[in-house]
C-alpha positions in Angstrom: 0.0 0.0 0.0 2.7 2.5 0.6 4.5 1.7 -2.6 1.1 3.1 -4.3 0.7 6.1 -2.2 4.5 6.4 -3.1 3.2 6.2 -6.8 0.6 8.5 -6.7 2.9 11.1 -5.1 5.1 11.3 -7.7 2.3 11.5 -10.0 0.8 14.9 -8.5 4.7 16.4 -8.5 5.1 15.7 -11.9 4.6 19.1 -13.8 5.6 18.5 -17.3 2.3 18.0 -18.6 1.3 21.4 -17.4 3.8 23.5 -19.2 3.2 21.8 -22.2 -0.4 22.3 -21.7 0.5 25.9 -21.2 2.6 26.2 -24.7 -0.4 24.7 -26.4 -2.6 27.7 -25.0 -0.2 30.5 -25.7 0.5 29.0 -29.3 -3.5 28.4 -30.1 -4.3 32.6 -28.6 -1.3 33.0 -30.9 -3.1 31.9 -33.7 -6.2 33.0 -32.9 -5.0 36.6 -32.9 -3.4 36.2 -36.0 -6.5 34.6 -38.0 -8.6 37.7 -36.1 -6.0 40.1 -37.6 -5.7 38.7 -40.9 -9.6 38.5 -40.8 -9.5 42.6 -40.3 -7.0 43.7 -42.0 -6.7 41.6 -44.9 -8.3 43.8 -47.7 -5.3 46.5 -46.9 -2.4 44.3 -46.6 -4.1 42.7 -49.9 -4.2 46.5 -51.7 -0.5 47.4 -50.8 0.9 44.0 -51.9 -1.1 44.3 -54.9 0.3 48.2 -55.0 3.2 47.1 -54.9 4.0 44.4 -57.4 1.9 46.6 -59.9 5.1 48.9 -59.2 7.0 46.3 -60.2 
């Protein structure tokens, strides 16, 4: 019995399924604020490329 309380211990400490959790949320708000971005702003950023390789 103490060899699986021993277990179960180590489980709780272990903590390197939470920061990858954590680098999977940043990353996805990451690209969820690009996509909003390109969403908004995409008709400009479309003119001044298409501006500029007319200019070319």
């Amino acid at each position: 019995m103490a060899l699986i309380n021993k277990f179960l211990a180590a489980i709780r400490r272990d903590e390197d399924g939470q920061g990858l959790a954590e680098y999977a949320l940043i990353l996805a708000l990451i690209a969820i604020v690009a996509i909003i971005a390109l969403i908004f702003l995409g008709t400009q950023v479309s003119g001044i490329l298409s501006t500029v390789g007319a200019s070319v």
